[in-house]
Residue frames as qw, qx, qy, qz and C-alpha x, y, z in Angstrom:
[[0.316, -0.629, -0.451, 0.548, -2.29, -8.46, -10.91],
 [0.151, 0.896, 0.326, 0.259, -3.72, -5.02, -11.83],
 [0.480, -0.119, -0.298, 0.816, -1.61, -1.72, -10.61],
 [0.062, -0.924, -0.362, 0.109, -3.64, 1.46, -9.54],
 [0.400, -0.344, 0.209, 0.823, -0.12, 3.16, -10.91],
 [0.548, 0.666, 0.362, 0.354, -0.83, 5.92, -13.61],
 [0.381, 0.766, -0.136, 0.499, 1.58, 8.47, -14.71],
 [0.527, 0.354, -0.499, 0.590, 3.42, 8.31, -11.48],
 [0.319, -0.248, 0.325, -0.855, 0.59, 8.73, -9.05],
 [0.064, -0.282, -0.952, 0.097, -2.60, 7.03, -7.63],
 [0.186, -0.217, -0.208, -0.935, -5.16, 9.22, -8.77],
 [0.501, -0.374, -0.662, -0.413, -7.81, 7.40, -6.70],
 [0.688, -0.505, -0.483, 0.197, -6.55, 8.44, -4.00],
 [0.001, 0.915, 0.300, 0.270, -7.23, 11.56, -2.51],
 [0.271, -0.890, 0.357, -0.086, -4.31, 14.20, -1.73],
 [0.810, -0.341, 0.303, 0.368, -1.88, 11.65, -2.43],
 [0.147, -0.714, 0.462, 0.505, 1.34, 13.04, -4.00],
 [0.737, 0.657, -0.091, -0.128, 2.54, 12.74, -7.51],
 [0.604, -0.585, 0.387, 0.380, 6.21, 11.17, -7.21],
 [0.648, 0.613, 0.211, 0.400, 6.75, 11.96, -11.06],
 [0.357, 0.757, -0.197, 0.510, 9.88, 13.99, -11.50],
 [0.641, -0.711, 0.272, -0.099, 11.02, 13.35, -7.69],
 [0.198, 0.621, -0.745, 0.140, 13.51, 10.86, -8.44],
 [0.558, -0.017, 0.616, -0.556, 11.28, 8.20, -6.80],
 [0.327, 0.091, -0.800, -0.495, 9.86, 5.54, -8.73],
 [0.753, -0.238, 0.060, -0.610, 6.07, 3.92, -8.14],
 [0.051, 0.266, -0.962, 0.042, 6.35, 0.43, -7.40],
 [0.528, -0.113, -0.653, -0.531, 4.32, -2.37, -8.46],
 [0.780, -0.484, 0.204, -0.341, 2.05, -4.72, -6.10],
 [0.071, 0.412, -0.877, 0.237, 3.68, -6.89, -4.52],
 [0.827, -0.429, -0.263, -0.249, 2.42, -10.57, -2.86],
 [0.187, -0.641, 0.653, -0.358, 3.95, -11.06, 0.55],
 [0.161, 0.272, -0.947, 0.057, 4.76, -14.30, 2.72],
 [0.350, 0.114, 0.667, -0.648, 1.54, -14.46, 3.78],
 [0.140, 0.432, 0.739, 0.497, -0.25, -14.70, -0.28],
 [0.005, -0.845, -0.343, 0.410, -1.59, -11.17, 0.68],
 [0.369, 0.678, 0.326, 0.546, -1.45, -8.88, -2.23],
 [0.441, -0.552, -0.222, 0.672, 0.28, -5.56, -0.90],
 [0.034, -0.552, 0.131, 0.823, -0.40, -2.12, -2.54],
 [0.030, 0.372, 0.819, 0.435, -3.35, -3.04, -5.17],
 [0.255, -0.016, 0.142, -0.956, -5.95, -0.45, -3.25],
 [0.641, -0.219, -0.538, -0.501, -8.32, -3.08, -3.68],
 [0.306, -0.241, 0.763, -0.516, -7.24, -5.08, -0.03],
 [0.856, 0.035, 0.004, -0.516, -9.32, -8.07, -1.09],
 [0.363, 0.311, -0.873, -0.099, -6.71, -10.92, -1.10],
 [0.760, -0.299, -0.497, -0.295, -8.39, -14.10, 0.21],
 [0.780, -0.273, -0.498, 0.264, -6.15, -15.06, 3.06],
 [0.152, 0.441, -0.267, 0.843, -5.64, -11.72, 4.09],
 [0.092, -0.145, -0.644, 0.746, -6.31, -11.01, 8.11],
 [0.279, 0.095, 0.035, -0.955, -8.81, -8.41, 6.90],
 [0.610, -0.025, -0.359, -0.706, -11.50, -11.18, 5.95],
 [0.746, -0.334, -0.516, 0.255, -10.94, -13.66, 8.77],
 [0.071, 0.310, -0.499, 0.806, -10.83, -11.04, 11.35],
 [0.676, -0.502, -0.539, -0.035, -12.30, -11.90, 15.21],
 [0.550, -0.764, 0.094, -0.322, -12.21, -11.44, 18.18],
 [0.871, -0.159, 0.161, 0.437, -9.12, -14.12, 18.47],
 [0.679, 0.496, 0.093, 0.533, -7.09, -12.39, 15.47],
 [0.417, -0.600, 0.020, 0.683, -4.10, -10.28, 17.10],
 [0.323, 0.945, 0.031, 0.043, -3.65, -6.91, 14.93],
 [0.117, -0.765, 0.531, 0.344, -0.10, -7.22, 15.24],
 [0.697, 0.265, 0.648, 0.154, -0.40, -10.38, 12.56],
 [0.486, 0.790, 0.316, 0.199, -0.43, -7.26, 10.30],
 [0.208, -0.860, 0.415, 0.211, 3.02, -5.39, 11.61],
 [0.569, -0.379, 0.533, 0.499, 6.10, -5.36, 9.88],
 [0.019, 0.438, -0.524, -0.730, 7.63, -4.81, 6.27],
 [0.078, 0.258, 0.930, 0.249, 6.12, -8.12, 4.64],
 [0.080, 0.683, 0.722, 0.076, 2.65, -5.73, 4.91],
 [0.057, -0.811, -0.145, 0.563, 3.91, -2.33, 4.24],
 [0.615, 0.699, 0.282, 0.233, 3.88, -0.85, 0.42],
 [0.629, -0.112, 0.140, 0.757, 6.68, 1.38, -0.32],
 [0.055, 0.079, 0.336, 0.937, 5.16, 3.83, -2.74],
 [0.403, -0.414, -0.536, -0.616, 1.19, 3.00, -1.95],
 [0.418, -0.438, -0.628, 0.489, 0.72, 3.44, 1.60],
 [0.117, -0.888, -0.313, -0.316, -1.75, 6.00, 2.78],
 [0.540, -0.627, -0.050, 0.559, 1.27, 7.46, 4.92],
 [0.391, 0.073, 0.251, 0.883, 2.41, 9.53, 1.75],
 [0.084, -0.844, -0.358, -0.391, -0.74, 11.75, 1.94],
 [0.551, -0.694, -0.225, 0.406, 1.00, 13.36, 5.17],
 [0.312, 0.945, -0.024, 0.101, 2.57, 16.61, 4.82],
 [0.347, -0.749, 0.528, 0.200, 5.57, 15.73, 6.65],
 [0.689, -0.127, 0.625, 0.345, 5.96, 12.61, 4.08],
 [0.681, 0.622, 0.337, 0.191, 5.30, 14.12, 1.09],
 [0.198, 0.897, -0.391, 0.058, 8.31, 16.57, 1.86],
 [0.672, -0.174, 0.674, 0.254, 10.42, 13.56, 1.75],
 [0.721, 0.416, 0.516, 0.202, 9.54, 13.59, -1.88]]
């Protein structure tokens, strides 16, 4: 599994913070209980919601920790999280 880490950031992604020298560490992807690849930027895992999605498929199937990245999550681009850092 690839990581979209470099030098303590995610340079592909725009306005997101640098968490070098914070005291923070990046963290790698992860695969949750589902075989969904969390925090790769790529969102392409096979069995992931996001490529079997209908008109059946509840959107809360995607709530909770098991599908939230720690360090790659497009919540750190906020100004109120990146003064967390």
């Amino acid at each position: 599994m690839q990581s979209p880490i470099l030098d303590e950031t995610l340079p592909h992604q725009m306005n997101f913070p640098s968490f070098k020298g914070t005291g923070k560490k990046m963290q790698q992807p992860f695969i949750n209980q589902y075989d969904v690849v969390i925090g790769d930027s790529k969102y392409d895992s096979e069995n992931s919601p996001l490529h079997n999605w209908s008109d059946e498929v509840d959107p809360a199937i995607m709530a909770g920790e098991e599908w939230i990245h720690p360090t790659n999550d497009i919540g750190w681009i906020s100004e109120e999280n990146q003064g967390l850092l």
